[in-house]
N, C-alpha and C positions, 0 to 999 in steps of 0.2 A: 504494500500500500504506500510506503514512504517512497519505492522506486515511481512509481505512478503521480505522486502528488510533484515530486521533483522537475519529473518531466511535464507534468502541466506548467510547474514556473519556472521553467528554464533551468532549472540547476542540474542536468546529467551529467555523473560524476564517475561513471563506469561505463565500458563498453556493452551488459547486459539493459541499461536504460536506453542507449544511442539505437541496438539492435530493435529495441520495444518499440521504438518511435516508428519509424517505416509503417508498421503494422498497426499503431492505430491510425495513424494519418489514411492507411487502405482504408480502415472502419469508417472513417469520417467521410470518404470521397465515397461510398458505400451506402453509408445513410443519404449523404446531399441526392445521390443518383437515384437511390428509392423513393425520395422525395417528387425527384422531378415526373417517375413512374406515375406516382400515385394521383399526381397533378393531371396527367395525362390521361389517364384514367376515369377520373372523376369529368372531364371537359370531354370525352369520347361519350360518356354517359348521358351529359344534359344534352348534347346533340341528337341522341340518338331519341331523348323522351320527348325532344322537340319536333323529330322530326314525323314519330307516332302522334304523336298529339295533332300535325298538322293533318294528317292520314285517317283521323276517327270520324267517328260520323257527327254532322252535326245537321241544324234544324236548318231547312232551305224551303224555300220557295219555288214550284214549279207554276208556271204559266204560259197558257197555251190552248192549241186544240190539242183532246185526244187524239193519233194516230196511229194507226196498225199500220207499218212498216215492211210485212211480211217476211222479209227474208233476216230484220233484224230485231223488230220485237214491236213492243206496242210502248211510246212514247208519249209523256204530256209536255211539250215545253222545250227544255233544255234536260229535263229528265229520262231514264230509261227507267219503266215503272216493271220491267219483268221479275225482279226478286221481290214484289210484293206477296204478300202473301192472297191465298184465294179470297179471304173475308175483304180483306183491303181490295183489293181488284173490282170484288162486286161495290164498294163503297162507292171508288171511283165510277166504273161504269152508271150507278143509279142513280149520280149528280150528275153526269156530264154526257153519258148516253153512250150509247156505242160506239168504238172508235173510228174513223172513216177511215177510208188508202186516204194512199198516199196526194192522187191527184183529185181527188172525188171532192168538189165544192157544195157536196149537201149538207145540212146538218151543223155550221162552223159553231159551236158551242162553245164558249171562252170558259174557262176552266183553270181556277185557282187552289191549289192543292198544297197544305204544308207537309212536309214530310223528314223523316230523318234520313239524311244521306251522306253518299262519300264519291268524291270523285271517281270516274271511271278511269282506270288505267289503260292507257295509250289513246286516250279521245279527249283532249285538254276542252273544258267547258261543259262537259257532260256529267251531269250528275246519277247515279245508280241508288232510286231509291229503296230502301229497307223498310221501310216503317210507317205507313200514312197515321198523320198527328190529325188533320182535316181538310174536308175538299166541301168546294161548291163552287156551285157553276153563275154564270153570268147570260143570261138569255136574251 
């Protein structure tokens, strides 16, 4: 312990004090570097809850006419309403009516739908909704 406190204040006075020092000066560059790890670590982390966070679902607004798409699904809006569930589906349909195609000018029913969603992946502006919160139509 006396070799130890020595070489904290400078007084080494034997070659087995000189030989201790190398080694703990490794222990210190040791802890600074686990430091810097741990720094790393913890800033890898908030990016990573930030960047789920920005990926969850949240409450949107779709607005629009119903459309059946056919080859791609049945859309209101800027929305893609195909992972609704059946009761939601019918919700939508018995406010807003049937979906029309794509070119059919019959029926234009403006239709306002909140819903829980999350963007769709590879289709920048498209919403994929999960959840209808409520819909009604505009006649």
């Amino acid at each position: 312990m006396r070799r130890l406190l020595a070489i904290a204040f400078g007084k080494a006075d034997n070659i087995f004090a000189i030989r201790v020092l190398p080694s703990l000066s490794f222990l210190s560059r040791w802890v600074q570097m686990e430091n810097i790890l741990m720094r790393v670590m913890i800033l890898a982390a908030l990016i990573l809850a930030l960047v789920a966070a920005r990926a969850a679902e949240q409450v949107h607004v779709c607005r629009g006419v119903l459309t059946d798409q056919r080859s791609v699904g049945v859309s209101l809006g800027d929305c893609d309403i195909n992972s609704l569930s059946d009761a939601d589906f019918k919700r939508v349909t018995k406010a807003c009516g049937e979906p029309n195609g794509v070119d059919e000018e019959t029926k234009q029913t403006k239709c306002f739908a909140r819903v829980m969603a999350k963007p769709k992946t590879g289709f920048p502006g498209i919403m994929t909704a999960t959840k209808l919160v409520e819909v009604r139509a505009r006649h």
